[in-house]
Structures are given as structure tokens and as C-alpha cells.
SELUM-896248 format. One record per residue (C-alpha): residue number from 1; x, y, z. Coordinates in steps of 0.02 Angstrom, whole numbers. Last residue first. Example, Ala and Ser with C-alpha at 12.3 -4.5 7.8 and 13.67 -1.06 7.14 Angstrom:
// SELUM-896248
+-----+--------+--------+--------+
!   k !   east !  north !     up !
+-----+--------+--------+--------+
!   2 !    684 !    -53 !    357 !
!   1 !    615 !   -225 !    390 !
+-----+--------+--------+--------+
//
This chain:
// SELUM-896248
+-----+--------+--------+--------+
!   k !   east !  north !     up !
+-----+--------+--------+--------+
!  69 !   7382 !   5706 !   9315 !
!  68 !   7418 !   5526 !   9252 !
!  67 !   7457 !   5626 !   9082 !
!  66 !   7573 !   5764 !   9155 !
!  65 !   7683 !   5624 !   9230 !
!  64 !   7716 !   5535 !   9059 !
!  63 !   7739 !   5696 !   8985 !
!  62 !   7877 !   5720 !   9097 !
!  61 !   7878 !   5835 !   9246 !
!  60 !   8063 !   5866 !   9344 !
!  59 !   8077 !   6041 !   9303 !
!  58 !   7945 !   6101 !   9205 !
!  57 !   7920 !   6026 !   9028 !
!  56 !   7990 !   6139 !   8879 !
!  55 !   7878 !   6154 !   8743 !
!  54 !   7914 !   6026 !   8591 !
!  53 !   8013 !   6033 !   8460 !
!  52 !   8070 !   5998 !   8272 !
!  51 !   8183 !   6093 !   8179 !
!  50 !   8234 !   6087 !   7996 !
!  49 !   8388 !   6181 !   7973 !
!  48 !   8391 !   6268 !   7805 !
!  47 !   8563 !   6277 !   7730 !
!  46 !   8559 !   6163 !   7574 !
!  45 !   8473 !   6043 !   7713 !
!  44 !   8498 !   6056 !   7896 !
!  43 !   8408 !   5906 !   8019 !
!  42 !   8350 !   5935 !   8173 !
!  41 !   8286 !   5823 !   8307 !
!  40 !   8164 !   5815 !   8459 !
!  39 !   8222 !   6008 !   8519 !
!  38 !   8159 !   6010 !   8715 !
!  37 !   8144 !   6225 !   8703 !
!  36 !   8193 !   6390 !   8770 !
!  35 !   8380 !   6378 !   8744 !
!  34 !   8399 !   6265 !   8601 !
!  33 !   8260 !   6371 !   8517 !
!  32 !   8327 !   6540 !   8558 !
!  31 !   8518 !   6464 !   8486 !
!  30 !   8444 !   6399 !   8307 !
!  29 !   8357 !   6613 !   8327 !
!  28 !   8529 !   6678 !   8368 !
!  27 !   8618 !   6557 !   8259 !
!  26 !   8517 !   6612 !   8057 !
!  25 !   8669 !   6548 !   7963 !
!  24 !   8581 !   6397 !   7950 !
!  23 !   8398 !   6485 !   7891 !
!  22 !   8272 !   6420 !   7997 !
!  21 !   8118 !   6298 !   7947 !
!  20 !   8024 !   6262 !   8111 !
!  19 !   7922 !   6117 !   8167 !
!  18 !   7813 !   6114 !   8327 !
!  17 !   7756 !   5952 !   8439 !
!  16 !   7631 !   5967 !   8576 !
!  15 !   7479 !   6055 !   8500 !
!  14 !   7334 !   6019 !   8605 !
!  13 !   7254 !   6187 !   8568 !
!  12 !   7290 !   6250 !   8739 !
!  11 !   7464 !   6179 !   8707 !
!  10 !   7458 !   6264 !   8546 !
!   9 !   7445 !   6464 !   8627 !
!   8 !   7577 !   6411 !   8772 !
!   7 !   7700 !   6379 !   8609 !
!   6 !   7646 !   6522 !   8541 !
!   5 !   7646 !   6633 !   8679 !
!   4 !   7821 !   6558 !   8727 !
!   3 !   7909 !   6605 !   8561 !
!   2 !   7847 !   6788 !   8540 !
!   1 !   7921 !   6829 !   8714 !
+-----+--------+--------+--------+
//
């Protein structure tokens, strides 16, 4: 899926946080994001949802435990 090779593509570039602009009406791709993602926060605006996330950690690893790795 389009969505994980980017998000695997900016962890290797130490990206850890995304943003995405999605039309309001737009519920598969607002749904693909809840779904596949950590979402930090979103916001919707004069029908743009403003989305920010983060790559979904594996079961039971926070970012916290990543780090002491």
C-alpha cells in the first residue's frame, strides 16, 4: 500500500510525524488513516481536515522503548 511505503520511506529519513490535508467528505481515505495510523490530532476547517500522524508502533513498543534500543 501507497500509505506504508511512505511512511516506512520517512522513518528511514527520520521522519516521525506526517501532516495531511483531506477533503471532509473524503471518509475512505479520513478512515485509511485512522486505521493504519497513531493520528496526533486533527482539526477540519471549511471542510479540509487537517491531519497529523505518526507510523503505527508495533504492538506493545513505544517510542520511548525504540529509543533505549
Amino acid at each position: 500500500m501507497l500509505l506504508e511505503e511512505i511512511l516506512r520511506a520517512g522513518g528511514q529519513r527520520g521522519i516521525r510525524e506526517f501532516r495531511a490535508d483531506v477533503l471532509a467528505s473524503n471518509g475512505g481515505m479520513l478512515r485509511l488513516l485512522a486505521h493504519h495510523t497513531d493520528v496526533a490530532w486533527r482539526r477540519t476547517l471549511q471542510g479540509i481536515a487537517e491531519i497529523s500522524f505518526r507510523r503505527r508502533s508495533p504492538l506493545g513498543v513505544t517510542d520511548v522503548d525504540a529509543m533505549q534500543r
